[in-house]
N, C-alpha and C positions, 0 to 999 in steps of 0.2 A: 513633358506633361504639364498642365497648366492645374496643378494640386493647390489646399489652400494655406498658405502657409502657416497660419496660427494651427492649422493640424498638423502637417509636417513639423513643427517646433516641438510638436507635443507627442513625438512617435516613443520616445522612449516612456511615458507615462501609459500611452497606448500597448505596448510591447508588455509591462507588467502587468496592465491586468489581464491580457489575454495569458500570460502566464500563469497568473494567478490560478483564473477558471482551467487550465489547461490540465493545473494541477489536481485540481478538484471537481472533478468530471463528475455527472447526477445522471444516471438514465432516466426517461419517462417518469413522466411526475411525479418525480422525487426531486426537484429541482431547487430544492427549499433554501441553499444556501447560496447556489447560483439567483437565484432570484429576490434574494435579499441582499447581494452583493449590486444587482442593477439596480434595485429600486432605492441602494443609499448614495449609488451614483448621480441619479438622476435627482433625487431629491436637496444632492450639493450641489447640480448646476442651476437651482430653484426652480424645476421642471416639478408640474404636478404633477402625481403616479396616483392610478387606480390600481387593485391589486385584485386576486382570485377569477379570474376568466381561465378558464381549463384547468382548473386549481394552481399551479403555482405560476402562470402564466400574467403577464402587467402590460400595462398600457402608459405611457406619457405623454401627457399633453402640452404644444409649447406651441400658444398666442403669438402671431406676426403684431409686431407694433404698426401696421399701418392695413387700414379696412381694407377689409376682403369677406368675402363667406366660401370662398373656395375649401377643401382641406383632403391632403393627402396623409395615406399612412404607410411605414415602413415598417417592414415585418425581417426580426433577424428570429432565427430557430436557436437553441438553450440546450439542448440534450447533448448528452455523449451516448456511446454506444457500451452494449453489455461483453467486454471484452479485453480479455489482456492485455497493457501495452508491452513492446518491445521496442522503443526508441533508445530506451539509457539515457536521456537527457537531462539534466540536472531539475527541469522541473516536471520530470514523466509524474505521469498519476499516482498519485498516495493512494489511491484507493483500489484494492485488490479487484480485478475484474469488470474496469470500470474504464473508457478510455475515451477522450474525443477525438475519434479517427476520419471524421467528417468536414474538419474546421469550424463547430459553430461555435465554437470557443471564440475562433477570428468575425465571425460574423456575427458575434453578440459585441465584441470589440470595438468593432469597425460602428454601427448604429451608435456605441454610446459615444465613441468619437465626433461622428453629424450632430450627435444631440448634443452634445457639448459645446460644439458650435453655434448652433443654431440658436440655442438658449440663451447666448452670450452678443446674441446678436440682433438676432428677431428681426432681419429686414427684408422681410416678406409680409405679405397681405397675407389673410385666412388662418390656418392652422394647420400644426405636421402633428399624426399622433405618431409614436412610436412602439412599435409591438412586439411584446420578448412573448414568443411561444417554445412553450415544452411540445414535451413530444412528437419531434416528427419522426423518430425513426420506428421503425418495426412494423409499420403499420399502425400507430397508437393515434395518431389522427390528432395531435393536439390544437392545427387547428380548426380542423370540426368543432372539439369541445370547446374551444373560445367563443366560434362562431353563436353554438347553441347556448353557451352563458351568455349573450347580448353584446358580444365584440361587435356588430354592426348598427345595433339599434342604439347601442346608447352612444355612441362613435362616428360621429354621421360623416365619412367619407367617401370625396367623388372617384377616387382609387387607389388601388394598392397596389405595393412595390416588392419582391424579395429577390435576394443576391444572393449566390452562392458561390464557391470558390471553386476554380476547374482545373485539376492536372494537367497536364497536355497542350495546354494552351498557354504559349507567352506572358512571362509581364507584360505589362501595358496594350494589353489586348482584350476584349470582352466583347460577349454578344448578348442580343439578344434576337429570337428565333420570332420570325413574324408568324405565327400560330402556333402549333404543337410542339413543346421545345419537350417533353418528356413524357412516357406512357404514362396509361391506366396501370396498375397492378390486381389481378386477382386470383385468390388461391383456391382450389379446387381437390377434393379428396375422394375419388372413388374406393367405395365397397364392396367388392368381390366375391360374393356370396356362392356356394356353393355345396359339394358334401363331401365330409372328412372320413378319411377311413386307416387303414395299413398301407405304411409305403410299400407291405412286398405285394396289394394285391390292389391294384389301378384302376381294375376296372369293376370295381364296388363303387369307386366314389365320382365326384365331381371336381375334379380338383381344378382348385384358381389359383394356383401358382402358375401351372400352365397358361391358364386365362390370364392372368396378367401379364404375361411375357408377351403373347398375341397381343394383347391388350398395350401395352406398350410399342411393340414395334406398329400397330395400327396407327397409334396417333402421332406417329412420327411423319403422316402421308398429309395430314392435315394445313401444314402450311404448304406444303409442296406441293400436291392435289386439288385442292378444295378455296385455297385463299387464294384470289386474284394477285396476280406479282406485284401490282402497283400499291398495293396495299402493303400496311406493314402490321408483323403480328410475331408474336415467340409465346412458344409453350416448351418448357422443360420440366422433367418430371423428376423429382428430387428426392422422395423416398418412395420405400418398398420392406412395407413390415405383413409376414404370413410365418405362422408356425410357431411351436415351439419342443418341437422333439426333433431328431434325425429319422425315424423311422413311422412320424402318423403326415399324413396329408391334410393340412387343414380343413376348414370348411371357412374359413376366409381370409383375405387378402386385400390388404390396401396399396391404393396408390394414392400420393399425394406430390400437387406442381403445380405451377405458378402461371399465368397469362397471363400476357402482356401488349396491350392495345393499343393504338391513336387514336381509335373514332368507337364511341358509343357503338355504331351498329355494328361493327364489324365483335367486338367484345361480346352479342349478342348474339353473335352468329358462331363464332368458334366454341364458346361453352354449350348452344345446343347442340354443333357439332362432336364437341368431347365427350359430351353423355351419350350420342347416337351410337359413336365408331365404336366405345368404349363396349357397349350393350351388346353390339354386333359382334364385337370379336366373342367378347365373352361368352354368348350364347352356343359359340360350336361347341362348347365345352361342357353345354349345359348347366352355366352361371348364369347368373344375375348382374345386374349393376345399381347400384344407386350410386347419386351424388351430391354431397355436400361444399355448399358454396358459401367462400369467406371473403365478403367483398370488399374489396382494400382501396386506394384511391384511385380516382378519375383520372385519365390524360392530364398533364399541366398543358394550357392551352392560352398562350400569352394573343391579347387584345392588337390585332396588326397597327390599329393604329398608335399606341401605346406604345409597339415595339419600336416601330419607327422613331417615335419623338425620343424613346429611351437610345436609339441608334445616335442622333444627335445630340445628346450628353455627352454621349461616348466618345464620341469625336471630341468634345470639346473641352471635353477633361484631357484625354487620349490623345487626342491628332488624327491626323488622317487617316493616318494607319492602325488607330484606335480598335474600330468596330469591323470584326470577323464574322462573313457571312457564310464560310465555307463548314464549318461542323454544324453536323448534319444532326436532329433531334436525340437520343437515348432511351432502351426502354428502362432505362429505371427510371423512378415513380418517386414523387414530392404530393407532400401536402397541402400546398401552398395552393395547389389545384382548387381545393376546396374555396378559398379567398377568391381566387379568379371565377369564379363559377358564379359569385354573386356580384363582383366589383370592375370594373374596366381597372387596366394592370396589366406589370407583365412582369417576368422573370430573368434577371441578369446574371449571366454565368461570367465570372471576373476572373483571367488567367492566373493561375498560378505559378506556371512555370512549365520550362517541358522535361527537368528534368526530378520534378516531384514523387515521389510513392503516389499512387493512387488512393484513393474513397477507400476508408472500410482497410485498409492496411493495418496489422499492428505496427508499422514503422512511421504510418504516416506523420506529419508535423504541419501543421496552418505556418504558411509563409508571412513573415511579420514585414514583409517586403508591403504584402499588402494593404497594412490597417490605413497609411495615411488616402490611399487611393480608392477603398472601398468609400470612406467616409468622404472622401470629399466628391464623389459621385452621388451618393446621398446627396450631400447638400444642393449643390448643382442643379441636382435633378427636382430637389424642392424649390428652387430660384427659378428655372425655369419651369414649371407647371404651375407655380401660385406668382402669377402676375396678369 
């Protein structure tokens, strides 16, 4: 690997603060001490920090000492998730119910790593800004809310950049997907409306217990019937709340699950479908349907040419055998979608190993294998775009 060494010198200073944060996990913006922990990081490598973009979300700004107007920005994500750890590791979470089981512990690590570099160096033209967003998990959209606090306008960037860490895939191996590297996500709740009566006398009422059952096995036809094969799409349907006695039949009945998209139309086409089938089954029964829709993020849809030029970092940090072209997109859903929507960019999935816990695990652990190699693909990737 052709890493940099004053970052690899520096793994073990690397390793604790990822610790640090690992220890002291923040969900959704509530990030208040993680985000005061980067911004006194950045502020000792004489990096100027803006603060308050998505509320505890910052920005740092680090001048090339030689003219450019060019300027890229790197985006690492801040949140842990709302959930127990069970690693046991001497520095698992202090905090009850609280865990970073995602790595953005390592991928806030890893950014103040480049920035430490970069700061210490400056030999680039233009300008890197550096970008700590809260909230990407749950759906909180933290960086929508950056976006909509003037993270673009006042940040004048020709693109942006974010890395995430991936189980399954080798050290020293990373991709980046030349378009759709991750879905849409959207959440969907039908109400089942009908009429309640006595369970010993059925045929009084209108029952949607039934109508949901229908109503579920209906939508199960939808990817398999209705969505072209070439396409890709998943609907799962994740609760089922009706009732509350043994012996009355409600008069209503929810379902609530999740779609999962690659392309605008087709997301457009499957929820009109899910309220059609929905309406249809329900009606033998003499229900109703409504639906409420909670629109969560876009497709992550990396810029082909971006991906490519980010493919040649990869290599050159990596080797030849660096950049993996063989995993295939995901439908789980990023934020970061949102950045790409208005920036040329792309999204870098950096291996972590194949014999890792996966995402979202309570055993998972960010591979500290990886901080010197995240960062120094940052850097690279700012060497070669601002020249």
């Amino acid at each position: 690997m052709n890493l940099i060494k004053s970052i690899v010198d520096n793994h073990d200073d690397l390793m604790s603060w990822r610790q640090h944060l690992h220890q002291n996990p923040e969900i959704a913006y509530e990030e208040k001490d993680t985000s005061d922990f980067v911004a006194a990081k950045l502020e000792s490598f004489g990096i100027e920090v803006h603060r308050g973009f998505g509320g505890t979300g910052l920005v740092g700004v680090i001048q090339g000492n030689k003219s450019g107007n060019k300027a890229v920005g790197l985006r690492a994500d801040m949140d842990a998730l709302p959930m127990p750890e069970q690693t046991n590791l001497p520095y698992a979470s202090q905090r009850d119910g609280r865990m970073h089981a995602c790595g953005h512990d390592g991928h806030t690590t890893m950014l103040l790593g480049a920035a430490q570099h970069l700061a210490a160096t400056r030999d680039f033209p233009g300008t890197v800004y550096v970008i700590f967003q809260p909230a990407e998990e749950g759906g909180n959209a933290g960086a929508r809310s950056m976006i909509n606090d003037g993270l673009f306008e006042k940040f004048k960037m020709d693109s942006v950049w974010g890395m995430h860490n991936w189980p399954g895939l080798e050290v020293g191996r990373a991709v980046a997907h030349a378009g759709a590297a991750m879905a849409g996500a959207d959440i969907f709740i039908l109400t089942i409306d009908g009429k309640g009566g006595h369970a010993a006398m059925p045929q009084q009422s209108k029952d949607p217990v039934v109508a949901a059952g229908m109503t579920i096995m209906a939508l199960q036809t939808l990817i398999s019937r209705r969505l072209d094969p070439f396409d890709q799409a998943v609907i799962s349907l994740t609760r089922l709340d009706a009732g509350s006695a043994y012996n009355v039949i409600p008069s209503t009945a929810t379902i609530g699950g999740t779609l999962r998209t690659m392309k605008s139309e087709i997301r457009d086409q499957m929820l009109a479908e899910i309220e059609e089938v929905a309406s249809q089954a329900a009606s033998t029964l003499g229900c109703t349907v409504s639906m409420e829709l909670r629109p969560g993020y876009p497709p992550t849809v990396n810029h082909t040419a971006d991906a490519l030029f980010a493919r040649d970092v990869i290599g050159d940090v990596l080797g030849d055998n660096g950049v993996d072209t063989s995993l295939t997109p995901v439908m789980g859903a990023e934020d970061f979608s949102f950045m790409l929507q208005q920036k040329a960019g792309a999204y870098i999935w950096l291996g972590a190993g194949t014999g890792s816990e996966f995402l979202h695990s309570p055993h998972f652990d960010f591979n500290d294998d990886l901080l010197p190699i995240g960062a120094s693909l940052w850097v690279k990737l700012v060497q070669a775009k601002l020249t």
